[in-house]
C-alpha positions in Angstrom: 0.7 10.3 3.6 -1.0 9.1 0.8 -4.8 8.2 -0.4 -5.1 4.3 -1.2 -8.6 2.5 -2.0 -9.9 6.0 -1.6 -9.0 6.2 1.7 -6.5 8.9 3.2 -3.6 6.7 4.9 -0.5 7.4 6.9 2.1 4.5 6.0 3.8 3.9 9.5 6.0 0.8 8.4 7.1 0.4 5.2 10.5 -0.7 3.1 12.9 -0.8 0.6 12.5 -3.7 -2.2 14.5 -4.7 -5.3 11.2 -5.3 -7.5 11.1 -3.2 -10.2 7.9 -1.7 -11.7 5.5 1.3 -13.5 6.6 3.8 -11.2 2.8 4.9 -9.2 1.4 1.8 -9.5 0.5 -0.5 -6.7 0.5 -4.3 -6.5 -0.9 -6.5 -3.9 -1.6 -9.4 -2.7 -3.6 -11.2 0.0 -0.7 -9.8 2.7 1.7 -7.9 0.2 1.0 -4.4 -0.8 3.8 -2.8 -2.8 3.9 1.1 -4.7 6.4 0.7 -7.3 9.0 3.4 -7.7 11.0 2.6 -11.1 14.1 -0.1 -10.5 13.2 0.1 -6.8 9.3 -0.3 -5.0 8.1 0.8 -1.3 6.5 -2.1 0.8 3.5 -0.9 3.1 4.1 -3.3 5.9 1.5 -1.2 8.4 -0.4 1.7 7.8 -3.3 4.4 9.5 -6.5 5.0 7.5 -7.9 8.3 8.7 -9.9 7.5 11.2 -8.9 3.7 12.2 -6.1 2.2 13.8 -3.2 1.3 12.6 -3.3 -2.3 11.0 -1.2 -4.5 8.8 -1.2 -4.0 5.3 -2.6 -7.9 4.9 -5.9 -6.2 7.1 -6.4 -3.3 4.7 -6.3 -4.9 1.8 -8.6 -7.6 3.3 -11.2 -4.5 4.5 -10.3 -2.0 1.3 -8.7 -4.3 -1.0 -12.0 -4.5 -3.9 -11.8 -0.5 -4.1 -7.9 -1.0 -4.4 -6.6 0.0 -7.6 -3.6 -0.6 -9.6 -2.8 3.3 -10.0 -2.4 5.6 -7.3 
């Protein structure tokens, strides 16, 4: 669990990825959304805003991705 674009959210699907960043940042994309954890980051392939379905993480940052910021 985890608040994202001001939004509480359950990631369901995520991963492992060698992309090092800030740790507690987020970058994203137009289909990528990744929270950066030091040498390692965490890629949100699916999550569940409170209150929606579950939906890819391309479909929340197309519906949340202007309130989406870079820090969590």
């Amino acid at each position: 669990r985890t608040n994202l674009a001001g939004k509480d959210v359950v990631i369901t699907k995520a991963a492992i990825v060698d992309v090092a960043g800030k740790p507690a940042t987020v970058t994203f994309d137009k289909k990528s959304l990744v929270v950066h954890c030091g040498e390692q980051s965490l890629e949100v392939m699916s999550l569940k805003p409170a209150g929606k379905k579950e939906m890819t993480a391309a479909a929340f940052i197309a519906g949340y991705g202007q309130n989406l910021t870079s820090n969590l």
